[in-house]
C-alpha positions, 0 to 999 in steps of 0.5 A, a space after each residue: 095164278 093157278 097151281 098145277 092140277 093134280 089128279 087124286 085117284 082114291 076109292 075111299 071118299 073120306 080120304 078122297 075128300 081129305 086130300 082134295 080139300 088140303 090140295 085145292 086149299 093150297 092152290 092147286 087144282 084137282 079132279 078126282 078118279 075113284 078106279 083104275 078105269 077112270 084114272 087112266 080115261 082121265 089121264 088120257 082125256 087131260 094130261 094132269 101135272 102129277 097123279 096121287 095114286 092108291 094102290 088098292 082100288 077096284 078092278 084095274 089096281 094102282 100098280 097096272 095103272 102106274 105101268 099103263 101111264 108110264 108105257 105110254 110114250 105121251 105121258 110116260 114122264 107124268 110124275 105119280 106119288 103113290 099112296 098105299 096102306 101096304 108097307 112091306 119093302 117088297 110093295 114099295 119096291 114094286 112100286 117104284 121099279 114101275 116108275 113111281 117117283 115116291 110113295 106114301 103110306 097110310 095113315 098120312 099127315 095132309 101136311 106131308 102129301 103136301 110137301 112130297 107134291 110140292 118136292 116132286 114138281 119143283 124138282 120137274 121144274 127145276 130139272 138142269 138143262 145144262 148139257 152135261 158129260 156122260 159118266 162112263 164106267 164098268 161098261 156102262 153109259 149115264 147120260 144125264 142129258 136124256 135121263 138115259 143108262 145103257 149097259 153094253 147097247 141095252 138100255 136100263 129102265 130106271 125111276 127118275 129117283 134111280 137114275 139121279 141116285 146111280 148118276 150121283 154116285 156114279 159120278 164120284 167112285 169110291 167116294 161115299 155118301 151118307 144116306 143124308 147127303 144121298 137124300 139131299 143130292 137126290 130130292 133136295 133140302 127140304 125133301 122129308 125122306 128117312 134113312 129107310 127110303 134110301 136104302 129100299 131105293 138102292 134095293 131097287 136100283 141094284 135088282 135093276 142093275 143085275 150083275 153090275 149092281 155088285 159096283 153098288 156098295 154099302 158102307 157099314 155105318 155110313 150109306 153107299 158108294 159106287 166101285 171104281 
């Protein structure tokens, strides 16, 4: 049985074809975009199950195009790793504030784009459909049933990641969490993250949360708790 299809859009062919190679050699099947213009016709044209996107490419770069596909109401939820030589915080950030579910950045091990594609769409599969009760807290409403934050009658615009990061936390105040354990709650056992990416997450999340993200608190030496 066929694997999911995953677009790659890359203007570098060597990587390109490096990355179609290890995908479709791993089952899953690929097309390829070699600009922002021809990923979002593609997008549009055959809804892939996940996109793998650089952002340095011609004319419509990986950021317009990752705001573009999570504006549109039909395939807002299409989950995009991106891959990026840029690798300072605020990039990273920019990136995932757009709705990025992950990012990469080269150089890369094939076998590390393999694991994050295989984290990032069993976790869209595996997504609980029980009905659980909102958290409500410091004027605001998580309701994990439809992924929805409202502060006062405002609704916050988060990640997925983001959301599961200030649901978890929310849901035990005061309690503290290791970066490890926030890793494991978050992306799973197996998901191949450091101590670095959870704290450009929280970065994320606390810009995100404006005011209300003085409730988000570090614990020297520890990782992160939510105030009561």
């Amino acid at each position: 049985m066929a694997k999911e299809r995953i677009l790659v859009v890359e203007d570098d062919d060597d990587i390109l074809q490096l990355l179609n190679y290890n995908l479709a050699k791993d089952g899953y099947r690929v097309t390829g975009a070699t600009s922002g213009e021809e990923a979002l016709k593609a997008v549009k044209l055959s809804v892939p199950d996940l996109v793998l996107l650089d952002l340095m490419l011609p004319g419509i770069d990986g950021l317009e195009v990752c705001r573009a596909i999570k504006r549109d109401d039909r395939i807002g939820d299409l989950p995009i790793i991106m891959l990026t030589a840029k690798g300072e915080e605020a990039d990273i950030v920019t990136g995932l504030e757009l709705g990025a579910d992950d990012y990469i950045t080269k150089p890369f091990s094939p076998r590390v784009v393999l694991a994050r594609v295989r984290t990032v769409l069993r976790r869209r599969q595996t997504e609980p459909h029980t009905v659980e009760e909102p958290v409500r807290i410091h004027e605001m409403v998580i309701h994990p049933g439809r992924h929805e934050v409202l502060v006062g009658d405002q609704p916050l615009d988060l990640t997925v990641t983001e959301f599961r990061l200030l649901y978890m936390l929310a849901s035990r105040p005061g309690w503290v969490f290791t970066r490890a354990q926030i890793v494991k709650g978050v992306h799973g056992d197996d998901y191949p993250a450091s101590d670095r990416s959870v704290d450009v997450q929280v970065v994320s999340l606390r810009k995100k949360l404006g005011p209300h993200g003085k409730y988000l608190e570090t614990v020297r030496g520890i990782g992160y708790r939510f105030k009561g």
